[in-house]
C-alpha positions in Angstrom: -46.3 35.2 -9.8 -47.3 38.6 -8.0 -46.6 41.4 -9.7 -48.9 43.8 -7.7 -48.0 45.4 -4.5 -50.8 45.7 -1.5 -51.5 49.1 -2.3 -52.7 48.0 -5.9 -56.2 47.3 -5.1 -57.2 50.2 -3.2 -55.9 52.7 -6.5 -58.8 54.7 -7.4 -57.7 55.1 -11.4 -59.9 58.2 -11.5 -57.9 59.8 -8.4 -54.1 58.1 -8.1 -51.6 60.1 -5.8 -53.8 62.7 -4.7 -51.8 64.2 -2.2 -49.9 67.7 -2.6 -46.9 67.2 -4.7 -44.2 69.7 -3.7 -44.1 69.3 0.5 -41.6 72.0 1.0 -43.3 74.6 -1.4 -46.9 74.5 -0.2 -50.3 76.8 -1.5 -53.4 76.2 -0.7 -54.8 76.7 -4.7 -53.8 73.7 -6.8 -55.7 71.7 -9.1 -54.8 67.5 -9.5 -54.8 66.8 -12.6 -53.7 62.6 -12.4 -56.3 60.1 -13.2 -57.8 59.3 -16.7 -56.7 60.5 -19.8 -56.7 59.3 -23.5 -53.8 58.5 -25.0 -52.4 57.0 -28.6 -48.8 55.5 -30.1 -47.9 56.9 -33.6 -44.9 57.0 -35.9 -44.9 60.2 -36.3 -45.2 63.8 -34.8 -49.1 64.4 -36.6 -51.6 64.8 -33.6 -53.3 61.6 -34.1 -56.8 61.2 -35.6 -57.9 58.6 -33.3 -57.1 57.6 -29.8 -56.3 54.3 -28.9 -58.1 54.3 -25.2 -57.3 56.1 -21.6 -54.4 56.0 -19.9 -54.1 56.6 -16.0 -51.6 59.1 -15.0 -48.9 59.0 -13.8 -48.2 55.7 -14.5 -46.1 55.0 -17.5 -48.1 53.0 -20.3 -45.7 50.0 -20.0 -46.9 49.8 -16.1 -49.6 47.3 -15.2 -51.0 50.2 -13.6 -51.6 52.8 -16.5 -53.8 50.4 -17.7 -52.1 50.0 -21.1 -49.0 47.8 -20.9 -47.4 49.3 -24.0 -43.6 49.5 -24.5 -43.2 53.1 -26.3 -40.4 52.7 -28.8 -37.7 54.9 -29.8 -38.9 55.6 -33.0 -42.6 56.7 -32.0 -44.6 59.2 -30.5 -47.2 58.7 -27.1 -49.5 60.9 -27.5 -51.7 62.8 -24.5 -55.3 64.1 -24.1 -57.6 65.7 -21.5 -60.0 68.6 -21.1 -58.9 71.4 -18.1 -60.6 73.7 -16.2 -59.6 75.3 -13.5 -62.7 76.4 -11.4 -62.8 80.2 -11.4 -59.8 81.1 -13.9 -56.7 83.0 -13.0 -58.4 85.6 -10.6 -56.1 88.1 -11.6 -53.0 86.5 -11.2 -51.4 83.7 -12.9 -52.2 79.7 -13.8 -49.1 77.5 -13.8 -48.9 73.8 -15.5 -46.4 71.6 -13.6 -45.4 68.4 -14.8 -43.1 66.5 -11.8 -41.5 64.1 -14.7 -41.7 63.4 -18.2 -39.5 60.7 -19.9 -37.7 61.8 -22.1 -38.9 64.5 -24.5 -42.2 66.1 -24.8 -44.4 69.0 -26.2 -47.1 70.6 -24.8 -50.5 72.2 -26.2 -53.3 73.7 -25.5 -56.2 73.8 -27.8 -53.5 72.8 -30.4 -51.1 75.1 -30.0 -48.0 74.3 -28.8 -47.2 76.3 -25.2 -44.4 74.6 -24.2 -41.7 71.3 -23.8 -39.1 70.0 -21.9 -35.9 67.6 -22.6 -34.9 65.0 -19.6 -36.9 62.6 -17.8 -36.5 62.9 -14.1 -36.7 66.2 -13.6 -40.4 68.8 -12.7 -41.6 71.6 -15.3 -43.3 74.7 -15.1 -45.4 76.4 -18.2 -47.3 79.6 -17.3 -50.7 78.9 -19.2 -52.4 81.7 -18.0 -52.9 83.0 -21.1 -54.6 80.0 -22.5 -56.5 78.4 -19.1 -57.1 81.9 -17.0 -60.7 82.3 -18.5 -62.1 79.0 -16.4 -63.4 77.6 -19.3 -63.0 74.1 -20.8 -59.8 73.6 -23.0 -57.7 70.2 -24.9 -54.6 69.6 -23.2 -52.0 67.2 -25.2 -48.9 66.1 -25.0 -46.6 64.6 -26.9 -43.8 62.4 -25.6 -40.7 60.7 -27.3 -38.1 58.5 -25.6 -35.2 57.1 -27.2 -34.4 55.5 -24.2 -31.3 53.3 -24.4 -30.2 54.2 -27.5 -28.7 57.7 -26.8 -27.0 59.5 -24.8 -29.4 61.2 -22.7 -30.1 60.3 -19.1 -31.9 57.4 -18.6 -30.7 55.4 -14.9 -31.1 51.4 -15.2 -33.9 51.5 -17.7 -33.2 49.3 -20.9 -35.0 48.2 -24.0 -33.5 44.6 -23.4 -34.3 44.3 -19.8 -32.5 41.9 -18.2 -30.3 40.9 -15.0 -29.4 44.3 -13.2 -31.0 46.5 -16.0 -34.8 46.9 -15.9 -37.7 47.1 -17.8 -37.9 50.8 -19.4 -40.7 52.8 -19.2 -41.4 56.2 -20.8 -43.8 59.3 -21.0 -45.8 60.9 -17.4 -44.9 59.3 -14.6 -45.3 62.0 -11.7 -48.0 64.4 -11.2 -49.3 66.8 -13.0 -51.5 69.3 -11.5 -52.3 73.4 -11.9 -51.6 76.2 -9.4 -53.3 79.6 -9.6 -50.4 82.0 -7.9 -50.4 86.0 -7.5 -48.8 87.7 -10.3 -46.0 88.4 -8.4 -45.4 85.0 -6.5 -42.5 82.9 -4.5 -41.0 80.6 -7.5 -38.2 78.6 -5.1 -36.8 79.0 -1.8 -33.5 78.2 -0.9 -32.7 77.5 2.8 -29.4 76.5 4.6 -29.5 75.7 8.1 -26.0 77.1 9.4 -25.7 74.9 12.8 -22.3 76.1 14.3 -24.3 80.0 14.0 -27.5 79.4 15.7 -29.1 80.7 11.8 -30.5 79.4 8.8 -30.0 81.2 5.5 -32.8 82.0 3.3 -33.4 82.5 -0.2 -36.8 83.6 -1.8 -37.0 83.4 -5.5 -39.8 85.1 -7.2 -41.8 85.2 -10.4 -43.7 87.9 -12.1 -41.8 90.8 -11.1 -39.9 92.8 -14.3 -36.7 91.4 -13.1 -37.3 88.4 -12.4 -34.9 85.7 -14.1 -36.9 82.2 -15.4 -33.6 80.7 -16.8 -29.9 81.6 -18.0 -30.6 82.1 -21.2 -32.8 85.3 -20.1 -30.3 86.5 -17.3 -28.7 89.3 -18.8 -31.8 91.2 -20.3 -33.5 90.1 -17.3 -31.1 92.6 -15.5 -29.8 95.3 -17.7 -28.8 97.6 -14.3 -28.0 95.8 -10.9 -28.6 98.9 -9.0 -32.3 99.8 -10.9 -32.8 95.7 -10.2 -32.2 95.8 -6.7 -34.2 99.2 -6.0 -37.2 97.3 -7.7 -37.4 94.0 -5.7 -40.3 93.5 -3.9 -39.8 92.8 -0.5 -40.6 88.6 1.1 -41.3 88.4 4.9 -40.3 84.9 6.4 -41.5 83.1 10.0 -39.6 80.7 11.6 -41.7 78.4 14.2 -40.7 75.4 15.8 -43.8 73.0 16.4 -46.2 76.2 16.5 -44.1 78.4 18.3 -42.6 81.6 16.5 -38.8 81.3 16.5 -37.5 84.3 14.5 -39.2 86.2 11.7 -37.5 88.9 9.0 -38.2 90.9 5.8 -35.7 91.7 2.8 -36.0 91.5 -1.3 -36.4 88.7 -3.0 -32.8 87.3 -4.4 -31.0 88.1 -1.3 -29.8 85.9 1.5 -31.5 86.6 4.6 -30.2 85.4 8.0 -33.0 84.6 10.7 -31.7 83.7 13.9 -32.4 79.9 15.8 -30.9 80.2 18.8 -30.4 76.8 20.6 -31.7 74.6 18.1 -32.9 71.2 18.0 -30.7 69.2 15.5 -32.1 66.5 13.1 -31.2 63.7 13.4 -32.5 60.0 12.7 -33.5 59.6 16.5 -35.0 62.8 16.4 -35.6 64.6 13.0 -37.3 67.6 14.1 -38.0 70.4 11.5 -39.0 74.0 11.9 -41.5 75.4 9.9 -41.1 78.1 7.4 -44.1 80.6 6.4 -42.6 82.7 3.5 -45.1 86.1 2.3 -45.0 87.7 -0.9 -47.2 90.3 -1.6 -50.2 88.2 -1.9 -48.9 85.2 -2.3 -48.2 82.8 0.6 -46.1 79.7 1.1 -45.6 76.8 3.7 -42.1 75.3 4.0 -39.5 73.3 6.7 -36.2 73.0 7.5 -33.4 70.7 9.2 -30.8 72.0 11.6 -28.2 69.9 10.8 -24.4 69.6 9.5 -23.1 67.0 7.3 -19.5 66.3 6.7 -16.2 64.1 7.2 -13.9 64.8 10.0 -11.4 62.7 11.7 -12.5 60.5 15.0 -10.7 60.6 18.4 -7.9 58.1 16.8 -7.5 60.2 13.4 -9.4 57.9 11.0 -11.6 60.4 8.9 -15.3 59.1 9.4 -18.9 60.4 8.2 -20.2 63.1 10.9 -23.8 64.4 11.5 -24.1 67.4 13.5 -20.1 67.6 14.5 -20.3 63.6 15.8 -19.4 60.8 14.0 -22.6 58.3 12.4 -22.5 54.9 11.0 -24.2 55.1 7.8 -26.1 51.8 7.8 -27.7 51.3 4.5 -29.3 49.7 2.3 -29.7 50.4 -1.9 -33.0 51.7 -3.0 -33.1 51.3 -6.2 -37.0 53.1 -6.5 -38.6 50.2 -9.0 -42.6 48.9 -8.5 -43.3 45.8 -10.0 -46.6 47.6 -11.2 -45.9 50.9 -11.6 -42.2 50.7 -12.4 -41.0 54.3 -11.6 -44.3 55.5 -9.9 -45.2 54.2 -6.5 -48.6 52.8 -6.4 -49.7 55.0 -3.6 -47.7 57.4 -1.2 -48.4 55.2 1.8 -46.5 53.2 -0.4 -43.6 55.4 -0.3 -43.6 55.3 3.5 -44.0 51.8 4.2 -40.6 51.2 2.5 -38.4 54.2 4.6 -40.5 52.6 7.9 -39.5 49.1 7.2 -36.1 49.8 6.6 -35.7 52.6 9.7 -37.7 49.3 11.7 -35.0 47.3 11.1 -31.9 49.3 12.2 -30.5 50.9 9.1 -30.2 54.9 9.2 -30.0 55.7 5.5 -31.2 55.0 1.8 -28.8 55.3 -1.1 -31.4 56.4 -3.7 -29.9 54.6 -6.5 -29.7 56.3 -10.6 -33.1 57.9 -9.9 -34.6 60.5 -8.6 -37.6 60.2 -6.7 -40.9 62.3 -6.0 -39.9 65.0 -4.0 -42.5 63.2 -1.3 -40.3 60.4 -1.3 -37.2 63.1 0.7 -40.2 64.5 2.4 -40.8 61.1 3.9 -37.5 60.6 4.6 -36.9 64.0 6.2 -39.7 63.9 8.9 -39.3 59.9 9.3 -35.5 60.6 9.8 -34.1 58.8 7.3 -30.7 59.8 6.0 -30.2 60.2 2.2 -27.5 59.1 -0.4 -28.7 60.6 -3.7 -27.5 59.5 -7.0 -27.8 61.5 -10.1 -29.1 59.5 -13.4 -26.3 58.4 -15.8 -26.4 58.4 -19.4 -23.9 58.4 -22.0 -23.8 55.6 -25.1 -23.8 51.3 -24.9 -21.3 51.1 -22.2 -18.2 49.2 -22.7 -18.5 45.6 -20.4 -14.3 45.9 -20.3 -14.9 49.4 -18.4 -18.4 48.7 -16.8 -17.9 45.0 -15.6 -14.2 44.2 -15.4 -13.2 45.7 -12.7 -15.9 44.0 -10.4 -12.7 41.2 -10.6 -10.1 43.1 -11.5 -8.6 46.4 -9.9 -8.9 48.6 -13.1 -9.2 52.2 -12.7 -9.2 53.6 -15.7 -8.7 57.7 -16.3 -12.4 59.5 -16.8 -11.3 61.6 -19.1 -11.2 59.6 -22.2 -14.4 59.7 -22.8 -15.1 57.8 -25.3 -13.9 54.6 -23.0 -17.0 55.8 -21.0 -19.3 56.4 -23.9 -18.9 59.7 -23.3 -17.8 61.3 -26.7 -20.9 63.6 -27.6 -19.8 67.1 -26.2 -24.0 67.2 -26.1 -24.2 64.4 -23.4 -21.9 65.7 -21.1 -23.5 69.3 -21.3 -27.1 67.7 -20.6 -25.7 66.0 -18.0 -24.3 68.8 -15.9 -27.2 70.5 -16.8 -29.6 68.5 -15.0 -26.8 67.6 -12.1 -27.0 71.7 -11.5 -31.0 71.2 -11.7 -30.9 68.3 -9.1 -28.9 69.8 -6.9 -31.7 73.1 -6.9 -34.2 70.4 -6.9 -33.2 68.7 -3.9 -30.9 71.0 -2.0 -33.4 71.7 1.2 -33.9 68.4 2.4 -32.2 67.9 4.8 -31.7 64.0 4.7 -29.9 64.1 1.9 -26.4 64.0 3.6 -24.7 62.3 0.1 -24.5 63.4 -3.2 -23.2 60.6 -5.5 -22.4 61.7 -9.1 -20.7 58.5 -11.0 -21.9 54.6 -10.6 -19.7 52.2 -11.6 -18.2 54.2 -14.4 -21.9 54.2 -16.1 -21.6 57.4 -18.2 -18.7 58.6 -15.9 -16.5 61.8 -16.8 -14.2 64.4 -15.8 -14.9 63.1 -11.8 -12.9 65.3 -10.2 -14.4 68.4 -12.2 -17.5 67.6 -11.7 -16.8 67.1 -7.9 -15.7 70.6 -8.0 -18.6 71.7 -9.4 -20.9 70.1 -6.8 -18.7 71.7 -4.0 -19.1 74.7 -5.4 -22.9 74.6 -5.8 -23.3 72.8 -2.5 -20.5 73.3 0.1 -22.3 71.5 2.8 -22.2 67.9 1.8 -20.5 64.6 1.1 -19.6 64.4 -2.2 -18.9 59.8 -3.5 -17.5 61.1 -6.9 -17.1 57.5 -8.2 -18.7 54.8 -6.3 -17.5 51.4 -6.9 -14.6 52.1 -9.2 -12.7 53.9 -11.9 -11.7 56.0 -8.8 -10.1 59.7 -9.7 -9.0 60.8 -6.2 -11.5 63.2 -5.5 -14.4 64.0 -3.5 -14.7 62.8 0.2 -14.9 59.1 0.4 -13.2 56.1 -1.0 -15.9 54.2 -2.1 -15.7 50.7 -2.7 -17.8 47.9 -4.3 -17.5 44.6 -3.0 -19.7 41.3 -4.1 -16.8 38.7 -5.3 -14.5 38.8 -2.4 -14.3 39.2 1.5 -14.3 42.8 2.7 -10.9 43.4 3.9 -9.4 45.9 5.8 -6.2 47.5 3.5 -3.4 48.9 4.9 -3.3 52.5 2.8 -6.9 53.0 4.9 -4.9 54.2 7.5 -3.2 57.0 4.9 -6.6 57.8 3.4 -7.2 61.4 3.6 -10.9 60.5 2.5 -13.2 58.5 4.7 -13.8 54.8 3.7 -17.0 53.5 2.8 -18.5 49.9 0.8 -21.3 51.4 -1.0 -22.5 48.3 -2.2 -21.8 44.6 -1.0 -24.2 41.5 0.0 -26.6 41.3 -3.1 -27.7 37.5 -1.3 -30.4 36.8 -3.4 -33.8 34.2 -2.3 -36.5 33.2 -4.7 -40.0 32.9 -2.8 -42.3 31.2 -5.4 -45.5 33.4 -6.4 -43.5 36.8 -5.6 -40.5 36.1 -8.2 -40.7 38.3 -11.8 -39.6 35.3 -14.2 -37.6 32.0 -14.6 -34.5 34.1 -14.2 -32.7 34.9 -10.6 -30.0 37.3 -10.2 -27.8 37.7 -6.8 -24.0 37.2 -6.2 -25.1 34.5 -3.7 -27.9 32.3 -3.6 -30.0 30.6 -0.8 -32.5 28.4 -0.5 -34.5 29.6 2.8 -35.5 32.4 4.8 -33.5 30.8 7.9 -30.6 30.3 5.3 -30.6 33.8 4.3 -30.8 35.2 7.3 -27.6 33.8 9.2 -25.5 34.5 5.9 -27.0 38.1 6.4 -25.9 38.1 10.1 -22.6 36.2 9.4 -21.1 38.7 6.3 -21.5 41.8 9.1 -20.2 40.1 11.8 -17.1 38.5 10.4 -16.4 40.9 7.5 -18.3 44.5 8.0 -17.8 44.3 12.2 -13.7 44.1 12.1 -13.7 46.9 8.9 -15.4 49.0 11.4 -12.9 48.8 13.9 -10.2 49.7 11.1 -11.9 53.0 9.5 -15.0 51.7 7.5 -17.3 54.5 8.5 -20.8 53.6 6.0 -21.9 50.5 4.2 -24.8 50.1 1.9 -26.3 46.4 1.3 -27.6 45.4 -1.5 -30.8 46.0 -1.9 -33.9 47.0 -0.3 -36.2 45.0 -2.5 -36.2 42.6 -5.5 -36.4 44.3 -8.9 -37.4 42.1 -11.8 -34.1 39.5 -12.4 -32.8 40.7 -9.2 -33.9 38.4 -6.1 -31.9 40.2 -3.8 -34.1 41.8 -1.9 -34.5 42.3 1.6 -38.2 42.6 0.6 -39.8 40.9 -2.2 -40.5 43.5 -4.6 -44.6 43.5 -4.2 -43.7 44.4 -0.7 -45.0 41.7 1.0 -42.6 39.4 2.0 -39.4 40.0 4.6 -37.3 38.0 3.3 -34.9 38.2 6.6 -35.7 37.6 10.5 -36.6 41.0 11.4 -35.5 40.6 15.0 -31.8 39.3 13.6 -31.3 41.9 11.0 -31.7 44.2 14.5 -29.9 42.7 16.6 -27.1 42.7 14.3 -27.3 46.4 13.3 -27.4 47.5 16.6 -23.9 45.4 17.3 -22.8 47.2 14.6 -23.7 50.6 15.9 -22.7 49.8 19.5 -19.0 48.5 17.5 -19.2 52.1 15.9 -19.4 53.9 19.0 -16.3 51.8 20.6 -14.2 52.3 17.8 -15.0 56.3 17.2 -14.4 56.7 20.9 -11.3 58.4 22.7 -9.1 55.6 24.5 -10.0 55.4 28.1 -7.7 56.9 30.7 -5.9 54.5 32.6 -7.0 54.5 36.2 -4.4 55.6 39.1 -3.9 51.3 40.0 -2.7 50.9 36.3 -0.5 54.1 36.5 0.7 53.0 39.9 1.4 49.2 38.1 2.7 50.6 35.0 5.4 53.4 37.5 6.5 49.8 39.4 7.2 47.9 36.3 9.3 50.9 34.5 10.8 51.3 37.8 
C-alpha cells in the first residue's frame, strides 16, 4: 500500500521546504531553520536528560516523514533541540524567531531560559530574540510542545486520537517552518491591502514594529498609546510603489497606521482566466519589503432574472469546486514539498473547476500564494473545536432536516466560556492572517455544526472585520439565517431544486455532495473504505461523476444553484473518495470527461445568468397578429 507521495524521494531531510515562507511579506535577510533537529517524549514538563534521536522539521513526529512515527499523547510533552546562529548577529537592528505553526501549546527557550510561547495550532508566531541570538554566536534552542488534541476544547479541525472514517490521524508539535529574520529596529510588521475595484484604488495599511508606539497585541494597546495626538506626531513615515509587471503604477508616503489610498487607474482584474497581481514595494526607514495585490470584488448580487448568485468583479461566477481537505499520507499536515502544493491547485484548475474549499485547516500561507497567482479561487474554513460532539447534532441531520438553535451551547459542545473566546480569537487572527489574498473569495466559519455557536454573531463579527466577502455561516446544516448563502449538504438524496429558492434572499449553494468513493489496490490506506457511493472502476466512476452533474447539479443551475463543491480532491486515510488518490498519483476520473462536463456546466451558467433575449421584429409582428 503507498503511503508516499512522488515528491517523497527527492526530500533532502537536512533542507525540507526551503523556499521563503511568507510570499506577500518578503526581505531579503532570513535564516531557514527546517531540517534536523533532536527531539524527545516525556511525561512531564523537566527538560529531558536524554534525547531520544532527530526529528525533521516541520514534519510532525507521527508523519512518516519526520522520521519518528510517534503519536504524542495528551498527557506528555515533545520536546525540541538545535543550536542557532545567525551569520553576523543583529547588525544593529533586531533578530525575529517565527514559527508558521505549532500544534497545540508550546514554550520556547533559548539557552534554557524560557523567551516565549504560544496557545493554538494553526496559526504563525513571532518572538524578538534579539536579545539572546543578536551576538552571532552559537546558542540551544528548545521547545516544548503539548497537545491535548481531541480531548479539549481547543481548535483542532478533523484530527482525532481514534482516527477513523472522516476523522484522521492526529498529529502534533512543528509542522510549518521555522526560520529567523534580522529586520531594522524600526521595521514593516503587517501590511494590510484592499483593492477598492469600483474606485480605480487600493487601500493600504503599513504596520510597524520598533517604534515607541508601536502596539504588538491588545493587551498592550492602551499604554502603547497614552496620547493619540503625541502618537500620531511620532509615526515614522512608510513610502509604497505600486507596479504592474515592472512598470510603476502609483507610488505615496504617509505614517504608519494610517490608510493610504494609491491610485490604479484602469486596472486589470483578477480573475481565474487571468489572475494578474500588482506588485507592492513598501519602505520603512531602512527596512524594505516586497508584496502583491488582486484587483478584484467579491460578493452576491442578483442575475438578470433576480436570483441572487456568487459575483467576481460585478459578474456572476460558477463556483466549481471541489473539497480540499489539506492531508499528506506522509506528512499529514505538511506537504512533502511546495511543488507539492502546486501540483494539486494545477490539477484541479486542469480539470475545469475554479475554486478550492480549504476545508477545517488552514494552510501555509504558500498554499493562497499558489492559488492567488495560479488563479484559483478560495473557500476558507476556520478550525472548529469545542468538546466530543454529540452524533444526534453532528450526524442526524445528514437524514433528517434538524436545525437546531446555535445558541445552546452545550448541544454543540460548546459550554466552556474559554472555547468560545479562543475561538474568536483566532477567527480575528485568521482573518489578519489571510485577509490580502485575493483568492480567498469565502470565508466559512461553522461545518456541520462541529463546534458551532452564536452563527449569526459571529457572522457579524466577520462582516465587520472583513466587509468585502462571502460569508457560508453554517455550511451543511443547523442553519441560523445569516450570512450570504444557503448552504446545503447533500450525499443521501438527489439534489433538488426547492421551491422557497426562489424567495431566498441569500444565494444558494451545495457545498458538499458526491463523495463517490474507488479503491485502487497499492494506493488505499487500510482494509477500511469510506464514500457515500461506491464503484468498482475508473470507467465506473467516471460516468456516475458525469451523470450526478448532468441530471442533478445541471437543472439546479438553471433554478438558482450558483456554487457547488464535490467531495473531495483526494483520498485521506478511510476516505476513498478522491478524485486523486491521496499519494497523488493516480486520477481516479477520465480527465477529458470531468472537462467536458465542467465546461457544460459553465456554458449552462452563462445561459441561465443571462438577460432573456429580445424578441426579433418577425416574432413581434407574429405575436401583434395573434393578439389581434
Amino acid at each position: 500500500m503507498s503511503r508516499r507521495t512522488p515528491w517523497a524521494d527527492a526530500l533532502d531531510p537536512d533542507h525540507p521546504l526551503p523556499e521563503y515562507p511568507r510570499p506577500q511579506l518578503v526581505r531579503a535577510h532570513w535564516q531557514n531553520l527546517n531540517g534536523r533537529w533532536s527531539y524527545a517524549f516525556t511525561g512531564d514538563a523537566l527538560h529531558p536528560r536524554e534525547w531520544d534521536g532527530e526529528i525533521v522539521v516541520p514534519f510532525s513526529p507521527e508523519s512518516e516523514l519526520s522520521g519518528v512515527g510517534r503519536q504524542l499523547q495528551p498527557d506528555e510533552h515533545l520536546w525540541y533541540r538545535r543550536t542557532v546562529q545567525l551569520e553576523g548577529g543583529a547588525r544593529g537592528g533586531r533578530v525575529l524567531l517565527h514559527f508558521g505553526a505549532v500544534d497545540q501549546r508550546c514554550r520556547v527557550l533559548v539557552d534554557g531560559v524560557q523567551v516565549g510561547g504560544h496557545r493554538g495550532g494553526y496559526l504563525p508566531f513571532t518572538i524578538d530574540v534579539t536579545a539572546q541570538l543578536g551576538d552571532g554566536e552559537s546558542h540551544e534552542l528548545v521547545v516544548d510542545v503539548v497537545d491535548p488534541s481531541d480531548t479539549s476544547f481547543h481548535s483542532r479541525g478533523k484530527q482525532a486520537l481514534k482516527r477513523g472514517g472522516i476523522w484522521y490521524t492526529a498529529q502534533s508539535g512543528i509542522w510549518q517552518t521555522v526560520w529567523l529574520e534580522r529586520v531594522p529596529a524600526v521595521h514593516v510588521a503587517t501590511l494590510r491591502v484592499r483593492p477598492m475595484l469600483e474606485a480605480e484604488a487600493v487601500e493600504l495599511v503599513v504596520e510597524a514594529g520598533g517604534w515607541p508606539g508601536a502596539v504588538h497585541d491588545a493587551a498592550d494597546e492602551a499604554s502603547a498609546r497614552p496620547d493619540a495626538a503625541d502618537e500620531a506626531s511620532a509615526r515614522p513615515d512608510a513610502s509604497v510603489i505600486v507596479r504592474a509587471a515592472g512598470r510603476e503604477v502609483a507610488r505615496a508616503t504617509g505614517p504608519v497606521g494610517e490608510p493610504l489610498r494609491l491610485p490604479v487607474p484602469q486596472p486589470r482584474r483578477w480573475h481565474p482566466g487571468d489572475p494578474f497581481l500588482y506588485e507592492l514595494e513598501v519602505r520603512l526607514g531602512e527596512d524594505r519589503v516586497e508584496s502583491y495585490f488582486g484587483m478584484r470584488s467579491v460578493g452576491i448580487a442578483p442575475d438578470a432574472h433576480g436570483r441572487q448568485r456568487l459575483v467576481l468583479n460585478g459578474e456572476p461566477i460558477l463556483h466549481a469546486a471541489v473539497l480540499d481537505q489539506g492531508y499528506w499520507p506522509d506528512g499529514l499536515y505538511t506537504p512533502p514539498s511546495d511543488a507539492a502544493l502546486v501540483h494539486d491547485i494545477e490539477e484541479m484548475k486542469a480539470l475545469g473547476f475554479t475554486a478550492l474549499r480549504k476545508h477545517i485547516k488552514i494552510e501555509p500561507l504558500r498554499w493562497y500564494h499558489h492559488c492567488d497567482r495560479l488563479g484559483m479561487l478560495v473557500w476558507q474554513d476556520f478550525v472548529n473545536g469545542g468538546r466530543r460532539y454529540r452524533p444526534a447534532v453532528v450526524t442526524l441531520p445528514v437524514k433528517l432536516p434538524l436545525r437546531l438553535d446555535d445558541r445552546r451551547h452545550r448541544r454543540f459542545g460548546r459550554q466552556d466560556a474559554e472555547g468560545r473566546a479562543e475561538f474568536l480569537a483566532e477567527l480575528d487572527e485568521t482573518v489578519r492572517l489571510l485577509g490580502n489574498a485575493p483568492s480567498i473569495a469565502v470565508w466559512v466559519p461553522f461545518n456541520e455544526g462541529w463546534g458551532q455557536f452564536d452563527a449569526l454573531a459571529v457572522a457579524a463579527r466577520l462582516r465587520e472585520l472583513d466587509p468585502d466577502r462571502v460569508i457560508d455561516h453554517a455550511s451543511g446544516w443547523h442553519d441560523q439565517g445569516g450570512g450570504d448563502l444557503r448552504s446545503l449538504h447533500v450525499y443521501f438524496r438527489k439534489l433538488r431544486p426547492e421551491r422557497r429558492w426562489q424567495r431566498e434572499r441569500r444565494a444558494i449553494v451545495v457545498s458538499e455532495y458526491g463523495g463517490y468513493s474507488l479503491r485502487l489496490p497499492g494506493h488505499e490506506f487500510g482494509p477500511r473504505e469510506f464514500g457515500y457511493r461506491r464503484y468498482a472502476s475508473v470507467d465506473e466512476l467516471t460516468e456516475a461523476f458525469v451523470a450526478l452533474h448532468r441530471d442533478e447539479i445541471a437543472p439546479a443551475i438553471d433554478a438558482g444553484l450558483g456554487g457547488f463543491v464535490y467531495t473531495q480532491l483526494s483520498d485521506v486515510e478511510d476516505e476513498l473518495n478522491g478524485v486523486l488518490t491521496a499519494d497523488r498519483r493516480v486520477r481516479k476520473l477520465h480527465a477529458d470527461r470531468v472537462r467536458e462536463v465542467n465546461a457544460e456546466l459553465a456554458a449552462r451558467f452563462a445561459k441561465a445568468v443571462a438577460p432573456a433575449p429580445h424578441p426579433t421584429r418577425k416574432a413581434q409582428d407574429a405575436s401583434h397578429d395573434h393578439r389581434a
